[in-house]
N, C-alpha and C positions, 0 to 999 in steps of 0.2 A: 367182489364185483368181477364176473367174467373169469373165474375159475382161477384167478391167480394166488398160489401161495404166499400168504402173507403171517408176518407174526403180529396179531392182533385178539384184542377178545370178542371180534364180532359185532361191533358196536358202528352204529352208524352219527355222524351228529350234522346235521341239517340246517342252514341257517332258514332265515322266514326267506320264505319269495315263491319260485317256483320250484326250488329245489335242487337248483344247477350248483349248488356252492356245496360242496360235502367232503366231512373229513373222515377220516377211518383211524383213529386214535391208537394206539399201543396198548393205553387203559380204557377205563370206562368213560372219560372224559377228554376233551380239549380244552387243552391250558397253554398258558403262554409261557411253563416251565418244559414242556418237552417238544418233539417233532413229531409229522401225523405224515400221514399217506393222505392227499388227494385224488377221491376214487375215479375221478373223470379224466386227470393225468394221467394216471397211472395206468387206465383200460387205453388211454389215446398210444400210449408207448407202444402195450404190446400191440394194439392193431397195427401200428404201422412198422411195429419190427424195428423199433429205434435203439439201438445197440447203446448196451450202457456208457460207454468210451464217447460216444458224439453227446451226452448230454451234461450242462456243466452247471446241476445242481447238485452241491457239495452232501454229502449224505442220504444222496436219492435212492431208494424210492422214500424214504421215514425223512423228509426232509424239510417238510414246511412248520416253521414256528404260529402260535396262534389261535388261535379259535376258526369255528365255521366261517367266521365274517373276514376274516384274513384273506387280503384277496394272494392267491397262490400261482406262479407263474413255471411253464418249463423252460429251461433254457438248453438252445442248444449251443454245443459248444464251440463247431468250426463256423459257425453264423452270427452268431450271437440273437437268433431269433427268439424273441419270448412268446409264449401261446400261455392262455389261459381262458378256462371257461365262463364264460356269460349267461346271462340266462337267451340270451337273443342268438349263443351262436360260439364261435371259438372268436376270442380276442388277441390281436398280432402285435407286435410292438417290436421295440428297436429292429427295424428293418438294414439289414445289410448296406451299406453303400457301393460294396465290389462290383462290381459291373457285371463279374460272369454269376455271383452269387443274385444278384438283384436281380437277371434277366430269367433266372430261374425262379425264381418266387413269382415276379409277373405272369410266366407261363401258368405256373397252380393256380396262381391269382386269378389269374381271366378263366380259369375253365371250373375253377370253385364258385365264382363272382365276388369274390375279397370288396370289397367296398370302406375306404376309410380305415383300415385296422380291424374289420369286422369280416369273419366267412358267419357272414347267416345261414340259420339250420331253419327249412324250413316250421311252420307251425301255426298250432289251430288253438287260439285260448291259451296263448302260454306253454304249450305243452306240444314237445317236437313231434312232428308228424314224418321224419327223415331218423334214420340212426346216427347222432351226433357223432357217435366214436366210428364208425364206419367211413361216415363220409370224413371226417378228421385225419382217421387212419390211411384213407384214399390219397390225400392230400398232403400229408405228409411223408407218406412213403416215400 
């Protein structure tokens, strides 16, 4: 996904929905015995250029245990902010409490329209009408 060099066989796995949950496995399957690539983390990094040092998921990028239904988070490190994808949009969670970390997240916040934990990604029928990793990538930069 997105031209990035990975060691994998190619293999996508999809949970049911809209198709926002997807693992990219090392093998031919997702098991709850190895770690996967999350294709929608993993395109969100490099858009926004997230240097591997600021992210503090332990064995990243092959880092998520589980199947497609696993729900899968990134963390960054000097924030402690999690992102993870929705079908509705990028999901935010443990929000900073530091005042100068917090006053910057509102700034993204308000000109992304963050709402509740939620940056909604535009869309028509389930299906983005906006480039999630773009606009993810924007906003996280």
């Amino acid at each position: 996904m997105r031209s990035t060099q990975l060691e994998f066989t190619g293999n996508y796995v999809i949970a049911d929905g809209a198709g926002y949950a997807i693992c990219i496995p090392k093998s031919d399957f997702c098991d709850g015995r190895s770690y996967h690539y999350d294709a929608y983390l993993l395109a969100l990094v490099q858009e926004a250029g997230i240097a591997p040092e600021h992210i503090d998921n332990e064995g990243r990028p092959r880092c998520f245990p589980g199947d497609q239904i696993e729900e899968r988070h990134l963390k960054l490190r000097r924030s402690g902010l999690q992102i993870r994808c929705l079908e509705g949009g990028w999901g935010l969670s443990n929000l900073s409490t530091q005042t100068d970390q917090r006053q910057a997240f509102d700034k993204v916040a308000s000109k992304y329209l963050v709402s509740n934990g939620i940056c909604a990604i535009p869309q028509a029928n389930g299906v983005d009408t906006e480039d999630r990793i773009e606009m993810g990538g924007g906003a996280a930069a």
